[in-house]
C-alpha positions in Angstrom: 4.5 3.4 9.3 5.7 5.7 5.7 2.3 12.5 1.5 4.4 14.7 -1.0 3.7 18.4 -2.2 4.1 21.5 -3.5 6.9 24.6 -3.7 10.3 23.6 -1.6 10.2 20.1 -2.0 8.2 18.0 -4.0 8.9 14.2 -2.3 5.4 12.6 -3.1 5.0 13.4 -6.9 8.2 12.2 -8.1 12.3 11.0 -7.7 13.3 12.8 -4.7 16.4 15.2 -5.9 18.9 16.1 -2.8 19.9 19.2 -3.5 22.0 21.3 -0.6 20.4 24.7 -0.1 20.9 27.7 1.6 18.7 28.1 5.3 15.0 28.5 4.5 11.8 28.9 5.5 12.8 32.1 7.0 14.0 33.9 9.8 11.1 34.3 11.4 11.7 33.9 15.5 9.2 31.4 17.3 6.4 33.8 19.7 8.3 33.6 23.2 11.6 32.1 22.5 14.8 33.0 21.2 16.1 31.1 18.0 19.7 29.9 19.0 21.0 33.1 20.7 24.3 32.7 22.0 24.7 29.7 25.0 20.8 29.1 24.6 19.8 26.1 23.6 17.2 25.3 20.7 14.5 24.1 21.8 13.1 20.5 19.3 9.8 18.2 19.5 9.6 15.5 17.8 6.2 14.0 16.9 5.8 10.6 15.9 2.4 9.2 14.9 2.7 6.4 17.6 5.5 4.2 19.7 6.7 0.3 18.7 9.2 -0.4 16.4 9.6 2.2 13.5 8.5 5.2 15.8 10.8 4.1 18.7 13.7 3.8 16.0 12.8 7.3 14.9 13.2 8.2 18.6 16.1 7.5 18.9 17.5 8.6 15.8 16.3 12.1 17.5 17.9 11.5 21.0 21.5 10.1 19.4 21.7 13.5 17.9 20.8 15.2 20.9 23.6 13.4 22.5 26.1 13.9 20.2 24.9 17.9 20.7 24.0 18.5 23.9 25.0 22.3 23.9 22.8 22.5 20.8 18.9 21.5 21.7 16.8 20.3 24.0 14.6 17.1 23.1 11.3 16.8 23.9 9.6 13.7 21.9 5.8 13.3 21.9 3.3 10.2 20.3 -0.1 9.2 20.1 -1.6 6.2 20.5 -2.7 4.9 16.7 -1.4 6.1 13.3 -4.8 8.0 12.5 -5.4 10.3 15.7 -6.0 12.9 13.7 -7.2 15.3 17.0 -4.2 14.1 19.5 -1.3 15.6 16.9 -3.0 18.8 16.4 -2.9 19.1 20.3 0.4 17.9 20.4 1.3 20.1 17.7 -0.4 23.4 20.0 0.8 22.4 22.8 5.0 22.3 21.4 3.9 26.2 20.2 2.5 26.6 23.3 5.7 25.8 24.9 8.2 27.9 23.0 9.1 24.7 20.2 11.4 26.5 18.0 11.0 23.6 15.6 8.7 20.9 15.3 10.1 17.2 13.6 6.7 15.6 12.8 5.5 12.5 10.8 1.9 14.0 9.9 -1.1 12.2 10.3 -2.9 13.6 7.6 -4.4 16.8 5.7 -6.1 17.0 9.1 -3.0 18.5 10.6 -2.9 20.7 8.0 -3.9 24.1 9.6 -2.2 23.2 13.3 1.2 23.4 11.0 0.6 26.6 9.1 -0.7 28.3 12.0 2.7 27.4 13.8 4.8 28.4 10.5 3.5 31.7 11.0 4.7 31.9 14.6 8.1 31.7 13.2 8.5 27.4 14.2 10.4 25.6 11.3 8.7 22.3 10.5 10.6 19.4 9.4 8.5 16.2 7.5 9.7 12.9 8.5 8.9 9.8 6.8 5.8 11.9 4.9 4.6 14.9 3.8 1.3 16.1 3.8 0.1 18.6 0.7 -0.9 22.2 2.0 2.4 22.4 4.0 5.9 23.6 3.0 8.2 22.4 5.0 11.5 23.9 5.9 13.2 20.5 5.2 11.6 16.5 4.5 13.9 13.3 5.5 12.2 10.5 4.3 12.4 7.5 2.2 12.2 7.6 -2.0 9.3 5.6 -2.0 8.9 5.6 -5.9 12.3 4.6 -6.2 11.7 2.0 -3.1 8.4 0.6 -5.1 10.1 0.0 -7.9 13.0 -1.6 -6.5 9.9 -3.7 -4.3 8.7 -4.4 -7.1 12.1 -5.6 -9.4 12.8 -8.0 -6.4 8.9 -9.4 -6.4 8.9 -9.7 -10.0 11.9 -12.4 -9.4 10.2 -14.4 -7.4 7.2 -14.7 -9.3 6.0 -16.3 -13.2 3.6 -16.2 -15.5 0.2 -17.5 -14.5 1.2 -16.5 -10.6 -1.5 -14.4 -8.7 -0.9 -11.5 -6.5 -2.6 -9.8 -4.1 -1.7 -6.4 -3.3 -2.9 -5.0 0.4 -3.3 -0.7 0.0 -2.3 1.2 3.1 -4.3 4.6 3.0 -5.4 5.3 -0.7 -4.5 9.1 -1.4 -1.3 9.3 0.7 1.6 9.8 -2.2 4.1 8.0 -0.5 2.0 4.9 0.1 0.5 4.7 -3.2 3.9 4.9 -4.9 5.2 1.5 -3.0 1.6 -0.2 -4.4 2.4 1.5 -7.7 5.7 0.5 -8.2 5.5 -3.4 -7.4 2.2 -2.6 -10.2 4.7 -1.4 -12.9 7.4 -3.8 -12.4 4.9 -6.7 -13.1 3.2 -5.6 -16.3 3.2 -7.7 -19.3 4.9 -10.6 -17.3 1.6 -12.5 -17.1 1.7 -12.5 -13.3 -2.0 -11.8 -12.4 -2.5 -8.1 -9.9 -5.2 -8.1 -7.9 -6.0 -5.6 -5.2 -7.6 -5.7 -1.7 -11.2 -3.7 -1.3 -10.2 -2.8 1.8 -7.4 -0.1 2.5 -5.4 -1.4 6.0 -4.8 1.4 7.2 -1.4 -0.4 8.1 -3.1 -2.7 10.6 -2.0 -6.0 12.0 -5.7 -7.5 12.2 -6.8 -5.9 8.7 -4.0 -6.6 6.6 -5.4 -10.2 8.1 -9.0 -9.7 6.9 -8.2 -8.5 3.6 -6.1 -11.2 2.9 -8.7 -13.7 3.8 -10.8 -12.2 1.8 -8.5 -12.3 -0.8 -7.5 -15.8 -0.8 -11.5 -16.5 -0.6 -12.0 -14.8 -3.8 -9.0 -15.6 -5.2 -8.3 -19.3 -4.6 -5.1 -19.8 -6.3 -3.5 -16.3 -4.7 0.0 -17.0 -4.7 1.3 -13.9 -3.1 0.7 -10.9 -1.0 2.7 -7.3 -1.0 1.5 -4.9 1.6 2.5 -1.4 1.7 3.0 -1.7 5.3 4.9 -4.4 7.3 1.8 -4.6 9.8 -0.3 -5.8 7.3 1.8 -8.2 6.1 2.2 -9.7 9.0 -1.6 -10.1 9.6 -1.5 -12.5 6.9 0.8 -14.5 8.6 -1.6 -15.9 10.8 -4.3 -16.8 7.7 -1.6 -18.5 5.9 -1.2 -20.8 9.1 -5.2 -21.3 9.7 -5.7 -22.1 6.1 -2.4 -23.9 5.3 -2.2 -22.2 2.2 1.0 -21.3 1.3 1.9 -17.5 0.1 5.0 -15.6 -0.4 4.5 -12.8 1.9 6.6 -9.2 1.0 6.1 -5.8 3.1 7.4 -2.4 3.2 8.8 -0.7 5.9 11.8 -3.1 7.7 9.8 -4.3 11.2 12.1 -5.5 13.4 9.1 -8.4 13.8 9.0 -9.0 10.1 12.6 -8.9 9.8 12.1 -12.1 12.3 9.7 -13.9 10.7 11.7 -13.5 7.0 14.6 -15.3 8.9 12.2 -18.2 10.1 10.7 -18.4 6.7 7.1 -17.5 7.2 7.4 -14.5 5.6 9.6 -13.8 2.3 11.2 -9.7 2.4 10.8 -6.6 3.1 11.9 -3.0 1.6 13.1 -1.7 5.2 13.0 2.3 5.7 15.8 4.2 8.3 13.5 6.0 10.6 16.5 6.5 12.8 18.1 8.3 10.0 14.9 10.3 9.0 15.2 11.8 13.0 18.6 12.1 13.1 19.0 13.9 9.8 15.6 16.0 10.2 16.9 17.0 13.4 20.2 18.6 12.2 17.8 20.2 9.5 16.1 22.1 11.5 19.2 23.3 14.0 21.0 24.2 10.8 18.0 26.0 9.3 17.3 27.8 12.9 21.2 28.6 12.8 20.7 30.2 9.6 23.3 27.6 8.1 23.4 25.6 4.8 21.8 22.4 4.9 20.0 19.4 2.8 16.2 20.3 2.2 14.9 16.9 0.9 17.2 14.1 2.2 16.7 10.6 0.9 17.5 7.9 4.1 17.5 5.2 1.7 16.2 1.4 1.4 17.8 -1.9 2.0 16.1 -5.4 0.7 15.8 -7.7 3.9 15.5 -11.4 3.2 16.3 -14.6 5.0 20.0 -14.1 3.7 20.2 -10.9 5.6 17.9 -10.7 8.2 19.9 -12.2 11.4 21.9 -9.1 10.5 19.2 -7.1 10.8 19.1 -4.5 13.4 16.2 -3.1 15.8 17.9 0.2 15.5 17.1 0.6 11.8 20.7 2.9 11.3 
């Protein structure tokens, strides 16, 4: 719904490596509360950019772990209303300081969150990346997908489905964010030198429903004989559903990100696959992070949550939890 930096980990530049570390970012005690004292709970907020699908799967990958540790932490989860509200999670992010969060789970908007998080590192609050990082920002843990591994492993299955003299259009998310790019980049390596013709969208979708649909048109318009379309985003790529159907030109559709709605339409053939993420595993694992690293205890700084190739074969079997 899927930025990768500096020191601690480095997620966005390169393979992630899982390496199990000692507690970090500290010991540092949050401005007002206590940080896992004896019988006293540890108090979590998880932030995801929005609600639907993937953010309600990383929901509840957050509340399954408070449930399976309810003497542990107390919950409190927190969303905007579009992926690029920039001011709403810097309030959010205040407002879990604010309130005594002793750890804050966040997917980051952007570099425009930038200063919100550092501010609150220095009040002692741990800061877990989920999904992506931002640069200017050391984490005290990231759980997130590989995406250079994911692209190229997007783009090994594309290159299967597609031969010389094929074109491709490929639909950009948000041009600059590392984990984005490298899901574009790797569908881009896969297909050199097999004379399948790359093209690329003018227009970034921001992972949007209605411009993934606009850019496609444009696309096909330019680009008559398109034969395909990969978005970094499953939103996108389902736009294009929709000018497939009004211009009854046929395209293999692929996405990233595992949609429970594009998982749907793979199974009733209107779209082709997807490169599905585990948001609920991103929560769930980022969670324990950031209890362990409050708890001064060993745990996994840069945890990879994995891939799995949806296509018609698999998709009945694909779950709205994401696990």
């Amino acid at each position: 719904m899927s930025t990768r930096l500096k020191a601690l980990v480095v997620l966005g530049a390169g393979a992630m490596l899982i390496t199990a570390c000692s507690s970090g970012g500290g010991t540092a005690t949050p401005s007002g509360s206590g940080s896992g004292a004896a019988n006293e709970k540890i108090k979590v907020t998880l932030l995801t950019k929005a609600t639907g699908g993937f953010w309600d799967a990383m929901i509840a990958g957050a509340k399954k772990y408070e449930t399976d540790h309810p003497n542990d932490i107390e919950l409190t989860t927190n969303a905007c209303k579009t992926n690029d509200d920039t001011p709403c999670q810097i309030a959010q992010i205040q407002d879990a300081v604010t309130k005594g969060a002793q750890a804050i789970v966040v997917s980051p908007m952007g570099v425009g969150v930038t200063d919100a998080l550092n501010e609150a590192q220095q009040q002692g609050v741990r800061i877990v990346f989920v999904d992506n990082t931002i640069p200017g920002v050391v984490p005290d843990a990231v759980a997130a997908t590989n995406n250079v591994k994911g692209g190229e492993d997007a783009g090994a299955y594309i290159k299967t489905q597609l031969k010389s003299g094929d074109t491709i259009g490929l639909l950009e998310a948000v041009r600059g964010v590392p984990n984005l790019d490298q899901r574009i980049d790797g569908v881009k390596a896969a297909l050199e030198g097999t004379g399948v013709k790359v093209v690329i969208g003018a227009q970034q979708t921001l992972c949007d429903t209605k411009t993934g649909a606009s850019v496609t048109q444009d696309l096909l318009t330019k680009y008559p004989d398109l034969t395909a379309i990969y978005s970094a985003c499953d939103s996108p790529a389902m736009g294009a559903v929709a000018v497939v159907e009004s211009k009854k030109h046929p395209l293999l559709i692929f996405g990233y990100d595992g949609d429970p709605d594009m998982a749907k339409l793979i199974e009733g053939g209107k779209t082709t696959a997807t490169m599905a993420q585990s948001p609920f595993k991103m929560t769930n694992l980022g969670v324990e992070a950031a209890v362990k690293s409050l708890k001064g205890q060993n745990y996994v700084k840069a945890i990879d949550t994995g891939t799995t190739l949806v296509t018609k074969d698999n998709a009945a079997d694909f779950t709205s939890s994401w696990q």
